[in-house]
Legacy VTK file of the C-alpha trace (Angstrom):
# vtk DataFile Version 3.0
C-alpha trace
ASCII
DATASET POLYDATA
POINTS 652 float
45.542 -6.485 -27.896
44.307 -5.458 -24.369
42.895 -2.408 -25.550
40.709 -3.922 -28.086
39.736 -6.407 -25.813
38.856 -4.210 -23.167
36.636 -2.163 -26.101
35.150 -5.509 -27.099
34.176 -6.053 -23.430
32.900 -2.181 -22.660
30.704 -2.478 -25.894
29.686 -5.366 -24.766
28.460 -4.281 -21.500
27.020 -1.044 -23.116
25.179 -3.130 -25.731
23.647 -5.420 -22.946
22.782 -2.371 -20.717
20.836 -0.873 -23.148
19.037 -3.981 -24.224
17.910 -4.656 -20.399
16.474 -0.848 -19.904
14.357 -1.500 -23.162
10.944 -0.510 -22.477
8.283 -3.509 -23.196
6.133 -3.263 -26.583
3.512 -5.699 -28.266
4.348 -8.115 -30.090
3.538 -7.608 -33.815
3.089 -4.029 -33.904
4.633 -0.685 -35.132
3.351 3.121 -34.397
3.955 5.057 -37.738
3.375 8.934 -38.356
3.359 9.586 -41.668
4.022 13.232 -43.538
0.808 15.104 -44.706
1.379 14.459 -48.074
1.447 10.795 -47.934
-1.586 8.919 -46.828
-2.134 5.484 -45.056
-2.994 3.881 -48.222
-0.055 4.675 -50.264
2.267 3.479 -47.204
0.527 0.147 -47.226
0.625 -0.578 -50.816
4.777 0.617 -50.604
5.147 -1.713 -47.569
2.977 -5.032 -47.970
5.301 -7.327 -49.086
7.783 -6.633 -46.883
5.485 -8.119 -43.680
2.689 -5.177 -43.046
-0.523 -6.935 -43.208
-2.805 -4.308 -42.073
-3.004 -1.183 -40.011
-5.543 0.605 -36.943
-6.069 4.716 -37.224
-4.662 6.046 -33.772
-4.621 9.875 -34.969
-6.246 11.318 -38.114
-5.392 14.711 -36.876
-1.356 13.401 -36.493
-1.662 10.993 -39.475
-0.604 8.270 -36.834
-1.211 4.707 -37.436
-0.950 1.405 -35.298
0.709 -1.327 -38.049
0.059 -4.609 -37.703
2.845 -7.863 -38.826
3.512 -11.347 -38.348
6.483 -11.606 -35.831
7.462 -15.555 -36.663
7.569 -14.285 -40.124
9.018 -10.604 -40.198
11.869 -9.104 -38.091
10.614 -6.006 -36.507
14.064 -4.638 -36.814
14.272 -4.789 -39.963
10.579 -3.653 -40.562
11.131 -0.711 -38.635
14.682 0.383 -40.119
12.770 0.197 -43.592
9.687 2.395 -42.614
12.057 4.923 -40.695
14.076 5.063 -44.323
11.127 5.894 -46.282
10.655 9.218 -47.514
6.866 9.534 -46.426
7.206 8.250 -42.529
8.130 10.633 -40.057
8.216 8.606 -37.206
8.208 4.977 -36.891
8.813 3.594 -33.133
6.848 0.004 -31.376
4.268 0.150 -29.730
4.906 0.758 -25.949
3.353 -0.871 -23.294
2.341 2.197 -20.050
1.581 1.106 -16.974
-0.633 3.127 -14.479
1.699 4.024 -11.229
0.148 2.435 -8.833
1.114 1.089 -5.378
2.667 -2.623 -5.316
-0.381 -4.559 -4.922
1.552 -7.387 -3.148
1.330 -6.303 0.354
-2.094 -5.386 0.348
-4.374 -6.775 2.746
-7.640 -9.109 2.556
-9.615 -7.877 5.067
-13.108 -7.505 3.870
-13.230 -3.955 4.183
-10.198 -2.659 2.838
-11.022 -1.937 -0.354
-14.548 -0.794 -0.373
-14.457 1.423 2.867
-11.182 1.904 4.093
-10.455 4.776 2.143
-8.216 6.935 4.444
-5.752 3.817 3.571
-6.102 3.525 0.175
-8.475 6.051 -1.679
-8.974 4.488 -5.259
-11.996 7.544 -5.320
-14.606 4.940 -3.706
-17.433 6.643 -2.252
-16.754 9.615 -4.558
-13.420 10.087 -2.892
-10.522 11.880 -4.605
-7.999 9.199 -5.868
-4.609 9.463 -3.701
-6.407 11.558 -1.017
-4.972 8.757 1.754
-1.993 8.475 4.285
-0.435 6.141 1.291
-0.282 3.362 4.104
-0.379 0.670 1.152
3.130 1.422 0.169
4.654 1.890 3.713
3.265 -1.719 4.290
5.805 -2.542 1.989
8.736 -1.455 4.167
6.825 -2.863 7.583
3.502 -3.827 8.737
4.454 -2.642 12.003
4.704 -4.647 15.697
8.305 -5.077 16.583
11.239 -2.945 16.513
14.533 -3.298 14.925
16.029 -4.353 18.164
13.598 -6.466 19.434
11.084 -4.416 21.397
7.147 -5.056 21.064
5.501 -2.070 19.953
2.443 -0.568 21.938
0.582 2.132 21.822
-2.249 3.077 24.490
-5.748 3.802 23.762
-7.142 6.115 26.366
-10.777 6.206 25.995
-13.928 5.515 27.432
-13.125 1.797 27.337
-12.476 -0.926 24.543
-13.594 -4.280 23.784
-11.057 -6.929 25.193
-12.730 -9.875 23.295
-12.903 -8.068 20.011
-11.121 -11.025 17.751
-9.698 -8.151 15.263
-7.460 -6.510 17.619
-4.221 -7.449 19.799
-4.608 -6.780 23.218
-1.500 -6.097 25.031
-1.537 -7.912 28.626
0.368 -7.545 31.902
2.247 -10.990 31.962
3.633 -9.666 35.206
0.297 -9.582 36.907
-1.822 -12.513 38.332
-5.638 -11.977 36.961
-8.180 -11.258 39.996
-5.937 -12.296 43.444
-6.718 -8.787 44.502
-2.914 -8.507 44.779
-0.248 -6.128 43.096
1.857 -8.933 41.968
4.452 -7.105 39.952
4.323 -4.090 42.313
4.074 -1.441 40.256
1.118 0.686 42.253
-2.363 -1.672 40.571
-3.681 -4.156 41.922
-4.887 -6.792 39.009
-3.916 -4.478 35.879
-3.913 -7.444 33.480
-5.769 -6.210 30.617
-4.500 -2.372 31.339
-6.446 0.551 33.577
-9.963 1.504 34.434
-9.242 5.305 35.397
-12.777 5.850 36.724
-13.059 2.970 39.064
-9.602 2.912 40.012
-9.296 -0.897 38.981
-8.231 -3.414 35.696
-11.652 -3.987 34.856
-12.032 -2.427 31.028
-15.389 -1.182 30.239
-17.052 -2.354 26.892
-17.210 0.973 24.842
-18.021 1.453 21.544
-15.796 5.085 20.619
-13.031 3.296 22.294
-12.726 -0.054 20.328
-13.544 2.040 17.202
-10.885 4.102 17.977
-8.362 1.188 19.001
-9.373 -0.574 15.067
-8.177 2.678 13.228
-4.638 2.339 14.947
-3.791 -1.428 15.199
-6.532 -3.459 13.870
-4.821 -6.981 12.889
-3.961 -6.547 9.124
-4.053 -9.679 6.534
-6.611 -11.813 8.473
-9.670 -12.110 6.246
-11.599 -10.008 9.249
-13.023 -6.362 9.166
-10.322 -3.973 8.488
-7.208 -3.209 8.664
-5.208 -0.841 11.076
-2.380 0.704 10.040
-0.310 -1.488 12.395
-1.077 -5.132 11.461
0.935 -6.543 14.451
0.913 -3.852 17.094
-0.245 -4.643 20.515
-3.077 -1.963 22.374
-3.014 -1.203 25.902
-6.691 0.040 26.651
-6.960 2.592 29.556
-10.368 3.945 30.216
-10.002 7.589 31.368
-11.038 10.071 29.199
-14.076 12.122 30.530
-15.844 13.395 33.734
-12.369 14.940 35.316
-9.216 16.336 34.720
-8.292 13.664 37.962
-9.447 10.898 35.273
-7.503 11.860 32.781
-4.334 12.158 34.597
-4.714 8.808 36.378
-5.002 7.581 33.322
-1.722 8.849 31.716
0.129 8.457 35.144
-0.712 4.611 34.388
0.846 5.171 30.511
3.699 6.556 31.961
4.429 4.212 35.007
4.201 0.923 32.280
7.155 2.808 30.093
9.030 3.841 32.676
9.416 0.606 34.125
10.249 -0.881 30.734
12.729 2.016 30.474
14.436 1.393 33.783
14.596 -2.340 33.432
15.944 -2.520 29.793
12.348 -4.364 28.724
12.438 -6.467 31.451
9.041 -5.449 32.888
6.431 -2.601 31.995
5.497 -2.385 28.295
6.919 -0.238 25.280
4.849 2.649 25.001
5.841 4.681 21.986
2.320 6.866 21.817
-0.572 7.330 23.346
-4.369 8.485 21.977
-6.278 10.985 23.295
-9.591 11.546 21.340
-11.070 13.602 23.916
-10.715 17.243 25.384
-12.227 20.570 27.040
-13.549 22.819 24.478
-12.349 26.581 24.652
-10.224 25.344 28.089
-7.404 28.157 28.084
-4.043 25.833 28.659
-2.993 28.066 31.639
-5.487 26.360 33.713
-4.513 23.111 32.963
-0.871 23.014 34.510
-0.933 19.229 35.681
-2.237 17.919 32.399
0.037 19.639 30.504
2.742 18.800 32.468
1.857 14.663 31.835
2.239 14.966 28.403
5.878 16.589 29.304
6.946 13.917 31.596
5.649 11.091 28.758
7.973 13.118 26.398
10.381 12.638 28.751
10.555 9.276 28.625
9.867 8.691 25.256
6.175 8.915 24.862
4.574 11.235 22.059
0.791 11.863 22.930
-1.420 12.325 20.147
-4.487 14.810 20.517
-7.926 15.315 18.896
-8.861 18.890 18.460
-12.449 20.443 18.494
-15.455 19.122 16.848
-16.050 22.876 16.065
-15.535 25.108 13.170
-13.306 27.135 15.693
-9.909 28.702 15.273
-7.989 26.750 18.381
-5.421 29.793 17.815
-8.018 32.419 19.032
-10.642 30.428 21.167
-8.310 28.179 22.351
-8.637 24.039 23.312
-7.121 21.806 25.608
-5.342 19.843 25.156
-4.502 20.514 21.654
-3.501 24.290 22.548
-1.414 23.085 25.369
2.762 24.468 24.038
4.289 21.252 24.924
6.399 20.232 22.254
5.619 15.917 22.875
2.328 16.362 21.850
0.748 16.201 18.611
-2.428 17.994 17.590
-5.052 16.496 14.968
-8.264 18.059 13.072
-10.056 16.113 10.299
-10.090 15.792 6.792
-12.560 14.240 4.403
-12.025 11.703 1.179
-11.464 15.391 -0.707
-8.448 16.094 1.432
-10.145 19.407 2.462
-10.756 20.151 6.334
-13.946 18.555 7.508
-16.408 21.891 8.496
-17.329 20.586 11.656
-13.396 20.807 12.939
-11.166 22.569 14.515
-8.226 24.583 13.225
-5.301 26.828 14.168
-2.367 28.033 12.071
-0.239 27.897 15.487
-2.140 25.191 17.845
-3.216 22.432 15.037
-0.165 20.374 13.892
-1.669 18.720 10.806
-4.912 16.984 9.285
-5.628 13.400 9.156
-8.714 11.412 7.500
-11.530 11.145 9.987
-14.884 11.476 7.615
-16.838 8.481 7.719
-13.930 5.910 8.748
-14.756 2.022 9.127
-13.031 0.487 11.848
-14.693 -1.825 14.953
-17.587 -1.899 17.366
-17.931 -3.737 20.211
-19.457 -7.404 19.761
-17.167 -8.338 17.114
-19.225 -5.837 14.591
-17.832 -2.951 12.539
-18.821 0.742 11.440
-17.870 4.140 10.510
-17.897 7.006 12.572
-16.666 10.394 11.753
-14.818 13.045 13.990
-11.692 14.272 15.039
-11.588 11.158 17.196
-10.913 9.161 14.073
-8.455 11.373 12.783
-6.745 11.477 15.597
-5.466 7.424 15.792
-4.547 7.169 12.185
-1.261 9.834 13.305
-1.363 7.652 16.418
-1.038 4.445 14.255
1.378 6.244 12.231
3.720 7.049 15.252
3.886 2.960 15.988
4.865 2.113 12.295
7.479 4.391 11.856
9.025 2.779 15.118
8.974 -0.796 13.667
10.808 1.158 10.525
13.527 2.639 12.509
16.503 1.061 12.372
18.670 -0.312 15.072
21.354 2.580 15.387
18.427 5.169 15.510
16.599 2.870 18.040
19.646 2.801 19.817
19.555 6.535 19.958
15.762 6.286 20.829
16.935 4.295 24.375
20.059 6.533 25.299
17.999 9.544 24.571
14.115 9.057 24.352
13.164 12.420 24.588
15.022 13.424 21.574
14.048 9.779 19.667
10.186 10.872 20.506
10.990 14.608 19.160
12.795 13.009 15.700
9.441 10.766 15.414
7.448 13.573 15.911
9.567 15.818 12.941
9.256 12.749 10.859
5.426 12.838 11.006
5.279 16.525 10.363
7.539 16.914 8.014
6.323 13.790 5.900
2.563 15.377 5.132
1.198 15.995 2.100
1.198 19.479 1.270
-2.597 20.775 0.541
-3.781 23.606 -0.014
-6.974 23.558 1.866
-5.289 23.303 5.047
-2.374 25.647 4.142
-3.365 28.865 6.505
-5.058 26.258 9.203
-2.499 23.837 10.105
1.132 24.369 11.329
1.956 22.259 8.626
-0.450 23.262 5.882
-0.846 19.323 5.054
-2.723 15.999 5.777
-0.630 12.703 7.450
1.234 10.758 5.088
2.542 7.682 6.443
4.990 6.679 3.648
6.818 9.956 3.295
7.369 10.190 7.350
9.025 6.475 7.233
11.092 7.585 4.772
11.921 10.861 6.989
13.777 8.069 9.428
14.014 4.842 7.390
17.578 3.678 5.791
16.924 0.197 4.082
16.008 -0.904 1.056
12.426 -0.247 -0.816
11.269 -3.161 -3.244
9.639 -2.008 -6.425
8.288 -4.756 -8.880
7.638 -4.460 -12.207
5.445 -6.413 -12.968
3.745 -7.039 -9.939
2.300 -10.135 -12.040
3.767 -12.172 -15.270
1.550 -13.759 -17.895
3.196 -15.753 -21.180
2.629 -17.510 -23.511
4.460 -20.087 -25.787
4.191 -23.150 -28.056
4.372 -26.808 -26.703
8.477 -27.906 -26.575
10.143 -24.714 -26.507
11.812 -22.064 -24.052
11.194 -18.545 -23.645
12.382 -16.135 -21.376
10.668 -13.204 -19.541
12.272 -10.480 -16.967
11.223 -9.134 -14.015
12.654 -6.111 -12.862
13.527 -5.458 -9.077
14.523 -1.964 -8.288
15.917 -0.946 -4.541
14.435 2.869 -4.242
16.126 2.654 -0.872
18.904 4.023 0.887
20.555 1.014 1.548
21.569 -2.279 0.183
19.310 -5.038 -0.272
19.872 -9.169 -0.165
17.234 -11.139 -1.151
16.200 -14.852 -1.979
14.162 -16.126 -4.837
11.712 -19.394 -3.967
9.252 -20.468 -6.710
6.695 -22.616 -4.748
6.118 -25.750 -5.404
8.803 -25.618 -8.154
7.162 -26.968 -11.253
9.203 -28.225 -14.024
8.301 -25.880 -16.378
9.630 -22.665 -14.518
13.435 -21.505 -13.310
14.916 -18.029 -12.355
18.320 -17.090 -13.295
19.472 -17.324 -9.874
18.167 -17.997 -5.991
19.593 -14.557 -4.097
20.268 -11.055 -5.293
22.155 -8.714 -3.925
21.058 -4.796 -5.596
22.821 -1.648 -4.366
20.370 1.509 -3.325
19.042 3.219 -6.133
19.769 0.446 -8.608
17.623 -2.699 -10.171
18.089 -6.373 -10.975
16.896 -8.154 -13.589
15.332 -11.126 -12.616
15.337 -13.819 -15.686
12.464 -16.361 -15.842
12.448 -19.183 -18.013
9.806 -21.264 -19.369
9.695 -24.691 -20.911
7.101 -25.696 -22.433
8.938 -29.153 -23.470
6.181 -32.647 -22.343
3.071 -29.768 -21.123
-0.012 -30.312 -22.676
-1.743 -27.385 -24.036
-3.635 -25.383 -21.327
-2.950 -22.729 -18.300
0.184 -23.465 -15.300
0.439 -21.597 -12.431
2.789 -20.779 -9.909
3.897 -18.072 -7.071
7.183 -17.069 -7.037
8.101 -15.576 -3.282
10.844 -12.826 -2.995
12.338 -13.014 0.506
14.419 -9.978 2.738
14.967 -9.972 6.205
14.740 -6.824 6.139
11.176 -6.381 4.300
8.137 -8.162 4.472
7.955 -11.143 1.767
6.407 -10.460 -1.544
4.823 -12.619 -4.030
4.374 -12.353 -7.552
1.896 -14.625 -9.174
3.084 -16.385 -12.310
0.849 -17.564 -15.512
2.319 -19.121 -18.620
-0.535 -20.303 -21.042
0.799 -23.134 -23.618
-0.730 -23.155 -27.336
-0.229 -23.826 -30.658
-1.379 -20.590 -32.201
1.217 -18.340 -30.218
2.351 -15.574 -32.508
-0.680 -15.671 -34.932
-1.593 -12.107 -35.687
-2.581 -12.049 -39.329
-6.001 -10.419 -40.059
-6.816 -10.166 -36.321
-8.719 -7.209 -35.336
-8.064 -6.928 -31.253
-11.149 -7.217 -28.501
-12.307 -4.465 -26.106
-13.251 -5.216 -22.819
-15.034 -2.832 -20.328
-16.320 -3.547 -16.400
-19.041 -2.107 -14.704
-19.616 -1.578 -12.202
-16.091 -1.421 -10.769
-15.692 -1.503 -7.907
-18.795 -3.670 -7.586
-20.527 -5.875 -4.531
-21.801 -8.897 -5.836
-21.507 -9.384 -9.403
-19.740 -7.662 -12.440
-20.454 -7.445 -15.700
-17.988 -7.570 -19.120
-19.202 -6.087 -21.938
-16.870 -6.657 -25.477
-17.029 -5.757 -28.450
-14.743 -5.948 -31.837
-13.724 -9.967 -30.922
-11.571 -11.093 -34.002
-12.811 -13.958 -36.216
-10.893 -16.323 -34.060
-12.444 -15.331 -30.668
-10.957 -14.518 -26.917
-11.048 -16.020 -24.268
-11.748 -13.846 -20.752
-10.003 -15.233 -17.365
-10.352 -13.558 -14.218
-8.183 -14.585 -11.340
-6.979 -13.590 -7.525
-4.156 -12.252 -5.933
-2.133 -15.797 -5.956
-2.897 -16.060 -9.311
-5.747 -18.844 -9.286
-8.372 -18.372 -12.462
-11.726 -17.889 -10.674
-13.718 -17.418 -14.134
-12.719 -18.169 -17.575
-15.336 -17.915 -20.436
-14.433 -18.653 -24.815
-16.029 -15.757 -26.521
-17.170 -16.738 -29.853
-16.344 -14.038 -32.407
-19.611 -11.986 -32.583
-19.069 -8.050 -32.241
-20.789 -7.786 -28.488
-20.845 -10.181 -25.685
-22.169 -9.129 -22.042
-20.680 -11.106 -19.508
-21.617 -11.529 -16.049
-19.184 -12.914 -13.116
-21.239 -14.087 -9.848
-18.071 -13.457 -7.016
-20.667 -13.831 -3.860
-18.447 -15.789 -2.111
-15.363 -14.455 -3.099
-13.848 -12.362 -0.509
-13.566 -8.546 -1.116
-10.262 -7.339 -2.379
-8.094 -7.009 -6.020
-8.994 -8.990 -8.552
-7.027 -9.313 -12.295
-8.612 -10.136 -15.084
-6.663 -10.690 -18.793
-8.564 -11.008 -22.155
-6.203 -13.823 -24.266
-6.823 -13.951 -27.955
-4.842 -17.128 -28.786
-2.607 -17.328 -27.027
-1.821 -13.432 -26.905
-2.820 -11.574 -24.051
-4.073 -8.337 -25.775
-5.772 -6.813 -22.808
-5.240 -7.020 -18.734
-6.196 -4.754 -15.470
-7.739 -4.818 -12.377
-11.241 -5.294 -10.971
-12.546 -4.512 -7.218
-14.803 -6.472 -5.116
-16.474 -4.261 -2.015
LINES 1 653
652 0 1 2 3 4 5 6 7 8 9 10 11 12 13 14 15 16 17 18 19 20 21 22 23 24 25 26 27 28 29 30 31 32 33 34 35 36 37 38 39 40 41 42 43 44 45 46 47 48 49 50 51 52 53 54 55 56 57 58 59 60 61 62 63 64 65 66 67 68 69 70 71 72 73 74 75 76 77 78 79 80 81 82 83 84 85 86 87 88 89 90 91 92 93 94 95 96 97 98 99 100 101 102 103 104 105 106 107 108 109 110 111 112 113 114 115 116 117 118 119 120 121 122 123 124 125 126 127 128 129 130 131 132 133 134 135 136 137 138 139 140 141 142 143 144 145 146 147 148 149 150 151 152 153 154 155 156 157 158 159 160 161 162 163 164 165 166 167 168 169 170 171 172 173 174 175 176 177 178 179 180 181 182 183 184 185 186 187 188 189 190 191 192 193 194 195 196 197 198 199 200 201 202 203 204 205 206 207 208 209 210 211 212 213 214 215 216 217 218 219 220 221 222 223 224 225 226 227 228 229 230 231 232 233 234 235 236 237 238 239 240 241 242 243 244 245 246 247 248 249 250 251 252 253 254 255 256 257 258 259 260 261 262 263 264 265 266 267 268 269 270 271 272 273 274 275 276 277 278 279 280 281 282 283 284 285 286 287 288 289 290 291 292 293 294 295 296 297 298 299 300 301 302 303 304 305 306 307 308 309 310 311 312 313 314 315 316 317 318 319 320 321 322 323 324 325 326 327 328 329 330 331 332 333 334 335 336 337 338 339 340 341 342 343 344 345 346 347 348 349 350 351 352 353 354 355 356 357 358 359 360 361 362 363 364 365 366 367 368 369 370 371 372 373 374 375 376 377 378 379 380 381 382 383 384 385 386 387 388 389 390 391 392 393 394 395 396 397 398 399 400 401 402 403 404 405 406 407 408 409 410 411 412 413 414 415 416 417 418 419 420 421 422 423 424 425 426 427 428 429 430 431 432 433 434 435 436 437 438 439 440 441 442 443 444 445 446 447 448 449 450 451 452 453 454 455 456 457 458 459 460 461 462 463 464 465 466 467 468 469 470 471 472 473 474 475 476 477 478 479 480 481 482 483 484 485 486 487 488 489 490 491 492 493 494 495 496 497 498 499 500 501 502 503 504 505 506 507 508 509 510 511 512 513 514 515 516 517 518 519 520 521 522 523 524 525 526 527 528 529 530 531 532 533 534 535 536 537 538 539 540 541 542 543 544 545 546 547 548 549 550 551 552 553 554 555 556 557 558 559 560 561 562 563 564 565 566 567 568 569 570 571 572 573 574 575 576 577 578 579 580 581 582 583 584 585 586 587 588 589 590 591 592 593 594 595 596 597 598 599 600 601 602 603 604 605 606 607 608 609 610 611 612 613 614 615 616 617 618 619 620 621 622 623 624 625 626 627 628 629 630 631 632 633 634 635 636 637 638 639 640 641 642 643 644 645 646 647 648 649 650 651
């Protein structure tokens, strides 16, 4: 008796398994390939009256056919078992839904311009860029948007430069809470007198020039993420110490980083209770063709930074030039806490105007016509290996906020050895390419996602969808799942919060718990019972401690024509142009006799247009977003109250 019980139970379990991994089809539709002796016609007279009520051409070539049937009125089981049984179908499966792979769209953010310009953070092929040719910073966003560490510690990084724009609203200053603003006195007595906003180098005081390469420089790095302003830096939350000392003399320059280094070290020797956190430093300057040897002292900065946990971060040439043979300072300095930068373009190939060196030049990075800030509260792009060099700089600061406490731990016991992991993690996380395979130590660009991953433990979200749409008749229930997959190395916990919870929606249950490499499936259930026909709305909020929170927008569209299929011939849809500025236009074309209706809607899942098509076979379509922000849109084409066609739509 315990034996067939425990069979009962396995099956059970097997039988459930297998219906929870079974990939999403269409409603009302078979894919049929039938033997070259048998044509369409034949199969359609043989089948009729057992639900098949008519049928699309996918493959002439293939004899493969879409069927179409009326789901409230024929079991697809059934249907399909029959059709798989007769002698003239070879295959007979439903109709799929594919998904393009793209990144989880929920931690993207709305800065105006992300999308359209920002391509060395997300390169949809904008411009006339190569799709995926980015530092995938999108999906690392998932894991952290950067600013504080696992135990506590606010992340900086320094910006040495020609200056910076302290009032610039898109960036977070770091500031010397230690120090009393213009007294003339060295309050915290640490060697500067008034060093409140960070170092002027060249006049030996705190007084931060304005300086356009500077603040442009400091908005590739750290510019505030999610804000509705500018851009985005690859930190959202990390805090910029600007210290102006990077021309006229090698004296400069080493004033400058003697300042880096005195902050950390204080931080260092009073366990964070003064100083500031320097994990990196930028350095988009240099001496072109300097032989290292001559530069002892500088060199020897950059080793005493390392020392105390301090990568520098170096821009190479602005010169076709092999660093190996002509050499470059810094960037052909042998210090091993120093990493060396050249360009690369929205092709991933080197930029020609850029310095390379199969010994000398660590990696590539984007730095071809990059939009980041100007002084004045104004933005721009500017191209170099200046720009290249902060996105490995911003890069450095993330991966810190990703650590997690036992290696930070290991970071503060040892930081030379924590600033020599970071700097493996970033190396060894590029994308391979090609192009830069004989010119770069590593033969690859910066990718930010695979370098967390070098040193990251936790848990990785992965949504699917990363938006749900339903439908359903007035007084019933349906149910819909959501599947939540940890592609992490650890164990994840997580809450479920639908906001606002409306009557018509509940989850399955309120906290998760999923194992690495394994998925939930999130139930959803819909009444419909007392709603008026029309569209609801909601946002349900997934919630870690350990990850940022995610939201998935939530539509559920109540008719009375759900599951009407009979006769209906579906509606194409095509944008243009996409991404667009302004406006966009939809052109359709083969609307059924019963017409669609188009919705277009944001990120939280509001409906910003919505238009009834009358069944005609064109209709051009024109949607006026001027004073939309830019960003992702979605747009869904419902026929009924089937959704028979959704994707995505940028705004610039």
């Amino acid at each position: 008796m315990k034996t067939t019980l425990l069979g009962l139970l396995l099956l059970l379990f097997i039988s459930n398994l297998a219906l929870a991994q079974q990939p999403k089809a269409t409603d009302g539709e078979l894919l049929v390939q039938l033997s070259h002796n048998t044509s369409i016609e034949q199969l359609m007279d043989q089948v009729g009256e057992v639900g098949v009520v008519n049928y699309q051409t996918v493959s002439a070539r293939f004899q493969i056919f879409l069927l179409f049937f009326n789901e409230s009125k024929t079991n697809r089981q059934d249907l399909l078992s029959t059709l798989l049984n007769h002698e003239g179908v070879v295959n007979a499966q439903p109709n799929h839904l594919v998904t393009e792979r793209e990144p989880d769209e929920t931690c993207l953010p709305d800065d105006p311009f992300f999308f359209s310009s920002q391509w060395s953070l997300l390169n949809t092929g904008q411009g006339g860029g190569l799709p995926g040719a980015d530092i995938d910073a999108s999906p690392a966003w998932d894991l952290t948007t950067g600013g504080i560490t696992a135990l506590g510690d606010t992340i900086i990084i320094a910006i040495v430069d020609g200056g910076s724009d302290l009032n610039h609203e898109d960036i977070n200053f770091w500031k010397n809470r230690f120090e009393i603003p213009n007294n003339n006195i060295d309050d915290d007595l640490n060697g500067y007198v008034d060093d409140i906003n960070g170092w002027n180098a060249y006049n030996h005081n705190g007084n931060i020039p304005l300086h356009n390469h500077g603040i442009h420089v400091t908005g590739i790095a750290a510019a505030i993420g999610n804000n509705g302003l500018g851009v985005t830096g690859i930190n959202w939350g990390t805090k910029v110490m600007p210290v102006a000392g990077s021309s006229t003399t090698e004296a400069t320059v080493v004033e400058a980083l003697s300042y880096v280094f005195t902050q950390r070290e204080r931080y260092n020797l009073t366990n964070g209770a003064e100083g500031a956190f320097v994990v990196a430093d930028n350095c988009s300057f240099g001496v072109d063709n300097g032989n290292p040897q001559n530069f002892p002292i500088w060199e020897a900065m950059y080793d005493s930074l390392g020392q105390i946990g301090v990568l520098s971060i170096a821009a190479t040439a602005n010169q076709n030039w092999n660093i190996d043979v002509v050499g470059d300072v810094p960037t052909a300095f042998a210090t091993p806490y120093m990493i060396s930068v050249t360009n690369t373009t929205k092709q991933d190939i080197k930029y020609q105007s850029a310095g390379y060196g199969k010994t000398t030049i660590d990696l590539g990075a984007p730095g071809s016509i990059i939009m980041s800030c100007r002084i004045n509260n104004a933005y721009g792009t500017s191209s170099g290996t200046s720009m290249a060099t902060p996105h490995v700089t911003g890069a450095v600061a993330l991966l810190y906020a990703a650590a997690d406490s036992s290696f930070m731990i290991n970071y503060k016991n040892d930081p030379a050895a924590g600033a020599l992991s970071m700097k493996e993690a970033i190396l060894n996380g590029v994308d391979y390419l090609p192009a830069l395979d004989t010119l770069t130590v590593t033969g690859g660009r910066l990718n930010v996602f695979n370098s967390i991953k070098q040193i990251y433990l936790g848990p990785i979200i992965h949504l699917d969808p990363c938006a749900v749409a339903d439908s359903i008749e007035p007084n019933k229930i349906k149910t819909q799942n959501l599947i939540l997959t940890n592609t992490g190395s650890s164990e994840l916990n997580f809450t479920l919060e639908i906001a606002g919870q409306p009557s018509w929606i509940s989850t399955s249950a309120s906290g998760y718990q999923v194992q690495a490499a394994s998925e939930a499936v999130i139930q959803l259930t819909f009444n419909s019972s007392g709603l008026s026909t029309g569209t609801y709305q909601c946002v349900l909020l997934i919630q870690s401690n350990l990850l940022p929170d995610k939201t998935v927008p939530i539509t559920l569209i109540v008719d009375t024509s759900v599951g009407f299929t009979e006769n209906r011939r579906e509606a194409t849809i095509q944008f243009y142009p996409n991404p667009f500025t302004h406006s966009i236009n939809a052109e359709l074309s083969q609307i059924n006799e019963h017409g669609v209706r188009l919705e277009i809607y944001n990120q939280l899942g509001t409906v910003l247009f919505q238009k009834d098509i009358d069944p005609q076979n064109a209709q051009l379509l024109e949607w006026n977003a001027a004073g939309q922000p830019s960003g992702m849109y979605y747009y869904r084409l419902i026929s009924g109250a089937k959704e028979i066609d959704h994707g995505k739509i940028i705004k610039q």
